[in-house]
N, C-alpha and C positions, 0 to 999 in steps of 0.2 A: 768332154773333159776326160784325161784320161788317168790311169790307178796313178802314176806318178802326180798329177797336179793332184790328184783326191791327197793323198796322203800327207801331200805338206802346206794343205790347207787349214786356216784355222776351224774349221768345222770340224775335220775327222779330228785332230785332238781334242775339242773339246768331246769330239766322242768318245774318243780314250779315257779321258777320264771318266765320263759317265757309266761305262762296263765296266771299266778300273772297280768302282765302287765296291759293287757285290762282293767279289771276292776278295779285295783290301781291307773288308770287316769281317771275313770268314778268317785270313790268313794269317790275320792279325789275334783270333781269337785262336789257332792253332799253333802258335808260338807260345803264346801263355801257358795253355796245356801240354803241350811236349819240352818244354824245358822244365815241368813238373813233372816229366814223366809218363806221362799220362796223354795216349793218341787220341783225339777228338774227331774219332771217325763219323762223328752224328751228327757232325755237320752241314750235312747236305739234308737231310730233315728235319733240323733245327730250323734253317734258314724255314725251308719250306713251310712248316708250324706255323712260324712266327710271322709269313706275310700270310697265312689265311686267315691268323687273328686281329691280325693289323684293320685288313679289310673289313672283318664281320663288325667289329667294334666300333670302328671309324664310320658305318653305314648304319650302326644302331646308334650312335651317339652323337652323329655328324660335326665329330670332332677328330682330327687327324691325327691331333695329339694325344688323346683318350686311346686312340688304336695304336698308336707309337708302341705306349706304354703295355697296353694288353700283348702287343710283340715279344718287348722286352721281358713280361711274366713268363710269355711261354718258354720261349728260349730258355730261360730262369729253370724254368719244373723238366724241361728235357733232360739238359745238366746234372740235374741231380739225381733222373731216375738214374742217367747212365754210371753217377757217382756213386750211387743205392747198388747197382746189380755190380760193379765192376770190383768197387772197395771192400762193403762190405757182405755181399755177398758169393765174391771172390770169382765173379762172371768173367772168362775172358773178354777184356773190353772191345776189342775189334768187333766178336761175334754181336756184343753187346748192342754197341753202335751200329751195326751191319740190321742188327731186330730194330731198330730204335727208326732207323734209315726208312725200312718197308714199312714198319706202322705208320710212319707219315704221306708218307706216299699212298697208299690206302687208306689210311684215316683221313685225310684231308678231302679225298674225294666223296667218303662218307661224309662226314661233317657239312660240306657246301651244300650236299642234298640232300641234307636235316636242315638245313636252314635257311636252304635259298630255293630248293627246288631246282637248281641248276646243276647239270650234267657238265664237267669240261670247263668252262669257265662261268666269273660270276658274275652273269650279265643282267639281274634283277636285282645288286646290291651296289647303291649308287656312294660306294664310298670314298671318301675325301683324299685328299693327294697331298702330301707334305707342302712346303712352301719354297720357294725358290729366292737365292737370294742375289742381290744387284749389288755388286760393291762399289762404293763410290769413288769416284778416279779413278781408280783399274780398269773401270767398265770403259774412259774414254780414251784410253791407249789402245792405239789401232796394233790388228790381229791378236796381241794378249789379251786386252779387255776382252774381246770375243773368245777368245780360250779361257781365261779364269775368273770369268763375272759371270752371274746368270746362271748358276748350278741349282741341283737340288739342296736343299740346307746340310744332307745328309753325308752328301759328298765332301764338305768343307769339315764336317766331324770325321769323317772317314783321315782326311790328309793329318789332322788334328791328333787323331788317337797311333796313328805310327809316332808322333814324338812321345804322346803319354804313355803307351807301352814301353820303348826304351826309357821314361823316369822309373817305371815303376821296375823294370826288372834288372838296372842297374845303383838305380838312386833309390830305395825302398827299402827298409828292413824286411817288407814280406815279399819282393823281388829276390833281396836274399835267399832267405828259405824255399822259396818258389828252385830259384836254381838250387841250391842245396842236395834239395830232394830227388831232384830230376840228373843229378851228377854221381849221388852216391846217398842212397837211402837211408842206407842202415848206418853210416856212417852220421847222419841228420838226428835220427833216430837218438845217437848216441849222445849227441851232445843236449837234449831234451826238444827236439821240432817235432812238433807234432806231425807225422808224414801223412797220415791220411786227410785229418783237417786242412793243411796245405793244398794237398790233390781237390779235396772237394773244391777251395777256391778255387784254385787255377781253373777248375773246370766249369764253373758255375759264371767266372768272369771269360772263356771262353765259350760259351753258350750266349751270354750277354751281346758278345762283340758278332758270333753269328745272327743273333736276333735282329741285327742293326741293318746287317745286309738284307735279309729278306724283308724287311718292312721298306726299306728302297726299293728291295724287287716288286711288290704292289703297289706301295702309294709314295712310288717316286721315280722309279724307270717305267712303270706304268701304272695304272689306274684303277685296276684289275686283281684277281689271283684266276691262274689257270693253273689245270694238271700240270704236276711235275713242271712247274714254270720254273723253278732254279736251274733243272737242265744240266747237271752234274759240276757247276759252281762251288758245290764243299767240295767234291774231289777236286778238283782246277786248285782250290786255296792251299789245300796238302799239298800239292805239288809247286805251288807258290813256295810255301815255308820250305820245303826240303829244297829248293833251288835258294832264296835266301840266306841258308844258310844258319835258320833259326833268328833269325838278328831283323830287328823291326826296317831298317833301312833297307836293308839285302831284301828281307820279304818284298816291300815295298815296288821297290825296282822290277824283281819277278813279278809281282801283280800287274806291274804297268806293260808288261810283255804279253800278256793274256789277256789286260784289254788291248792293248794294238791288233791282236787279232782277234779278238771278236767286234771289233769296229772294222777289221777291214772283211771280215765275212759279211757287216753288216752293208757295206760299198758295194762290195764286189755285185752283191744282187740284181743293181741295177744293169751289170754286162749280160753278155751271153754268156753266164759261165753256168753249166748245171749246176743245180740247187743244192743237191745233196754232196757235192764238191767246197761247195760253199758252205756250209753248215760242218761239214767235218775239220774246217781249218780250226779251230779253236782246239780241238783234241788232239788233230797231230800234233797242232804246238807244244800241248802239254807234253807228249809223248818222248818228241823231241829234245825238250828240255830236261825231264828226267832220264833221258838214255845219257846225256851231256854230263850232267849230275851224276849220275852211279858212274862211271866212266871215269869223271875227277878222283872222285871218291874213292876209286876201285885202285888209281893209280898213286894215291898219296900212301895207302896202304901198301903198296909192293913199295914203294921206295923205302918205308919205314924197317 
């Protein structure tokens, strides 16, 4: 078979969407945040946090849903340190998030071996795997039923939370505010929005929506937590958002562009292509995408 047959087969898009994932709930959690104003740079240790709690919880409690939830805390307490040093203790937030980034990436590899004795991945922690779901009738419709039946449950919240995002930050009195803040602060300020309470949301609800992806990244794109398994997925989701355009839809669409390519790096492997050619596709994409983006952006600016 060759790349063209791989691609427009209903396999690789279901693969699409299954990489779609991770980043679709990072990207979507940096839209929240950045239209409060406020960059959700710790994202990409967020995620990571929250599938090593997924797993450990999930393997003490051999309940998948029990680790879900320990996910969803972590992400929870990340958010708000980053909202603790950022708000009120007036930390530049990038650095903030950038410290926030390396203690997970470090602490995680501690923490595995405090508690599992494992180095690299966690292969003496037999923890549980979300559930998969079959939709009925969709599943018997040849090549769609094989593209959109049979996901992780995660995936089908994932497609689910780009519409709830767009209610919430256009149909919402605290979407309002959310944008308010993120448009003009002091002007939010004036009319009595609380700006920091605001930020702390937005930021706490994106934290939540990173928490989502990385417990797909263990116990549902795999079975597992390894080192640095997100793999720089919160950065890929920033650059999702700034190609979207900030807008849940637009995100959306860029996310579905990041997974085409890491589904088709995922393809490519079985060719002759070197490996390390094939694992860089995902990055130039992004690269490429953001030069496209600043370029737009750079040009709507000189016409103005």
């Amino acid at each position: 078979m060759n790349i063209i047959e791989i691609i427009f087969s209903a396999n690789f898009v279901y693969a699409i969407l299954r990489v779609t994932t991770p980043i679709l709930f990072a990207a979507l959690g940096a839209i929240v945040s950045d239209r409060a104003g406020v960059i959700n740079i710790a994202l990409e240790g967020t995620m990571l946090a929250a599938a090593l709690s997924g797993v450990i919880i999930s393997a003490l409690t051999h309940s998948a849903w029990l680790g879900l939830l320990a996910a969803l805390i972590t992400g929870v307490m990340m958010s708000i340190l980053l909202a603790y040093f950022s708000i009120n203790l007036k930390t530049d937030i990038v650095l903030a998030g950038i410290a926030l980034n390396l203690l997970a990436s470090g602490g995680t590899i501690f923490v595995l071996y405090l508690v599992a004795h494992d180095k690299g991945i966690s292969s003496s922690l037999k923890s549980e795997v979300l559930p998969k779901v079959t939709i009925p009738l969709i599943e018997k419709i040849p090549f769609l039923g094989s593209i959109l039946s049979g996901h992780n449950i995660l995936t089908y919240v994932a497609l689910g939370t780009v519409f709830l995002v767009y209610i919430l930050l256009y149909k919402t009195p605290l979407g309002l505010r959310i944008r308010a803040v993120g448009e003009n602060a002091d002007a939010a300020d004036s009319v009595g929005v609380g700006v920091n309470k605001v930020r702390y949301i937005a930021l706490i609800l994106s934290g939540l929506l990173a928490s989502f992806g990385g417990a797909y990244m263990s116990m549902g794109y795999v079975s597992w937590f390894s080192t640095n398994m997100t793999a720089g997925r919160g950065f890929i989701a920033l650059a999702a958002e700034a190609m979207g355009k900030g807008t849940p839809i637009g995100t959306f669409l860029a996310s579905l562009l990041f997974g085409f390519a890491g589904a088709l790096a995922s393809n490519l492997q079985s060719f002759r292509i070197p490996s390390e050619f094939v694992q860089m596709i995902p990055y130039i994409v992004t690269i490429i995408g953001l030069v496209i983006y600043s370029s737009s952006q750079a040009n709507k600016i000189i016409k103005k």
